[in-house]
C-alpha positions in Angstrom: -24.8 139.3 40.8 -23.1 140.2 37.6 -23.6 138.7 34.3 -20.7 136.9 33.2 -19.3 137.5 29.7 -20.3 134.6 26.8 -16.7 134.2 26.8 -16.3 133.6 30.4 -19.6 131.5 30.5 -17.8 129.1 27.7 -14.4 128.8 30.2 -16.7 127.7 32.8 -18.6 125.1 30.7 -15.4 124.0 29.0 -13.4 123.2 32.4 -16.5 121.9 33.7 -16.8 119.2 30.6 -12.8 118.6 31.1 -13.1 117.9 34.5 -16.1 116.0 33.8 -14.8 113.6 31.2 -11.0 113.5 32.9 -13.4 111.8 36.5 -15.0 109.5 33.7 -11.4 108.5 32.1 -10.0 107.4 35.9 -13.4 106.0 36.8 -12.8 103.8 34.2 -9.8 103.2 34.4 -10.1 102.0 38.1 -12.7 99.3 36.9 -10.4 97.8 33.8 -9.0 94.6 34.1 -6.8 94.2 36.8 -3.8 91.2 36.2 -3.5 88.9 39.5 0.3 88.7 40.1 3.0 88.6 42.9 0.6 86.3 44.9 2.2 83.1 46.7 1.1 79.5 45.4 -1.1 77.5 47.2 0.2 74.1 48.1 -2.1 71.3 49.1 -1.3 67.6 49.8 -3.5 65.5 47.2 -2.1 62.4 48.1 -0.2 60.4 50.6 0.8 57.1 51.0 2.7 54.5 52.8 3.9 51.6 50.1 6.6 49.5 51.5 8.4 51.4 53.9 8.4 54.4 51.5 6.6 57.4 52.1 4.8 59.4 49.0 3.9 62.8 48.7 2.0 64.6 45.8 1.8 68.3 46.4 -0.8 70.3 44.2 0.9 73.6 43.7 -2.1 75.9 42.5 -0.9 79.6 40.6 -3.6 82.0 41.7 -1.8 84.5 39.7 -3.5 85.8 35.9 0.5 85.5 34.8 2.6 81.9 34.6 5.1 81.5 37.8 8.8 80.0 37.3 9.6 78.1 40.3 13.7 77.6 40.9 13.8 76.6 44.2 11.1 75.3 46.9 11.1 74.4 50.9 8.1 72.4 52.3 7.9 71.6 55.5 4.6 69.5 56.4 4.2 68.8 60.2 2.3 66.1 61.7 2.2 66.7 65.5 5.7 66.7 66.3 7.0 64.3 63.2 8.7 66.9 60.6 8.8 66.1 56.8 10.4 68.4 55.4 11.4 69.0 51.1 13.9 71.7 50.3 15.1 71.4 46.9 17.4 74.5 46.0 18.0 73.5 42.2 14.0 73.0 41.9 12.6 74.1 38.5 8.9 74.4 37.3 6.7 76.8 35.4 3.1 77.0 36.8 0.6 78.2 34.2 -1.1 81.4 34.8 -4.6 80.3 37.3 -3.0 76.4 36.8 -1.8 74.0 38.9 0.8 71.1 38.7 1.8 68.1 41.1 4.9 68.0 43.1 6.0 63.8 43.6 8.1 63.7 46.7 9.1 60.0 48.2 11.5 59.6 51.1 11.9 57.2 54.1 9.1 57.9 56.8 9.6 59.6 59.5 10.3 57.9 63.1 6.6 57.5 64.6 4.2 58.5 61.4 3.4 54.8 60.7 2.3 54.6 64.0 0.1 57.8 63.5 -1.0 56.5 59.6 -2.7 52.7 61.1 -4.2 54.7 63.7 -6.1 56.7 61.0 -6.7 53.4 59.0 -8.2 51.4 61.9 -10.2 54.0 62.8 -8.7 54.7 66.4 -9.0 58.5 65.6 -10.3 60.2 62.8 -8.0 62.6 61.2 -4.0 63.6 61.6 -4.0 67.9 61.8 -0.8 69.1 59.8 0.8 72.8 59.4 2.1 72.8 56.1 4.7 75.8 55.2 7.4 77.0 53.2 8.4 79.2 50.3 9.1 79.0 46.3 11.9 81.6 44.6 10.4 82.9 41.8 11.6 84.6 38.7 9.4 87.3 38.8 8.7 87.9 42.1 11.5 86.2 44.5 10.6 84.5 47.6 6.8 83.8 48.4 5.5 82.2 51.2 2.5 80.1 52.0 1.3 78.2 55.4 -1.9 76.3 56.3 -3.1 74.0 58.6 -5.4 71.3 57.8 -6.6 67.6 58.2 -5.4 64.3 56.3 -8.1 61.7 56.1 -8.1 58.1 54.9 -8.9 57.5 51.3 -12.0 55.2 51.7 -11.3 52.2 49.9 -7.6 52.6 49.7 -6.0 51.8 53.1 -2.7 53.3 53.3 -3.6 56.2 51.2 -4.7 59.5 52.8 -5.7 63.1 51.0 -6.1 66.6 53.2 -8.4 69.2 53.5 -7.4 72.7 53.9 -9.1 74.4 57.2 -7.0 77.2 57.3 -4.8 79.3 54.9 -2.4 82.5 55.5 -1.3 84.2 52.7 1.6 85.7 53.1 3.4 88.6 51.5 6.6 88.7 49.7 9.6 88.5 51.7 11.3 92.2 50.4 7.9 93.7 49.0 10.5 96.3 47.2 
């Protein structure tokens, strides 16, 4: 094998020690803070009652993103068997701090057949009400993002009329024109 020049010897080393520190640079740069955005909101019922004849509904809308979300329009659609209540409000605003969440207060007239569902819960003739709970927020930043879920709404013990859920299943979805 032939000897290779010093001055070939110090190309080699030098290329070597480039290459070297440019795989330590991207390393790096793979593992550096990534900033959680474009993700949909999760929305969970934290409260329902019945108080005379008036259904309320507080929705936790949770920002899972590491940036703040400006909500201007919102559809919610929350189905209890085959009773639809639905919220669409097209001239919605909010701003959800970054990895924060804030309530959504919804009251409208019940729904034909959910009182007869809600005094089932409270007297105990069956134990929870499963719901599918779906829609979508405009954003801002990142236009339409959708959410859906399925879950159970229990009684709140001590509080009859009032009932809170618990999520058993989630779908995130992705945005609706990902370019």
């Amino acid at each position: 094998m032939e000897q290779l020049s010093e001055n070939t010897r110090n190309r080699l080393r030098n290329c070597r020690m480039t290459f070297t520190a440019l795989l330590l640079a991207a390393a790096c740069a793979a593992c550096g803070p990534q900033i959680i955005e474009g993700r949909p909101p999760f929305l969970r019922i934290s409260e329902m009652n019945m108080v005379n004849g008036t259904l309320a509904v507080d929705f936790d809308i949770s920002n899972p993103n590491e940036v703040e979300m400006k909500i201007d329009a919102i559809e919610v659609e929350v189905n209890v068997g085959d009773i639809d209540l639905v919220h669409s409000d097209p001239a919605f605003t909010l701003t959800v701090g970054a990895s924060s969440t804030e309530i959504l207060h919804v009251t409208q007239p019940p729904p034909d057949g959910l009182q007869t569902r809600l005094d089932a819960l409270d007297n105990g003739d069956i134990i929870s009400l499963p719901f599918n709970l779906s829609g979508r927020v405009h954003t801002i930043e990142d236009g339409y993002l959708e959410f859906d879920q399925k879950g159970h709404l229990y009684p709140v013990p001590g509080k009859p009329g009032y009932y809170r859920s618990a999520v058993t299943q989630s779908k995130e979805l992705q945005r609706e024109n990902p370019f």
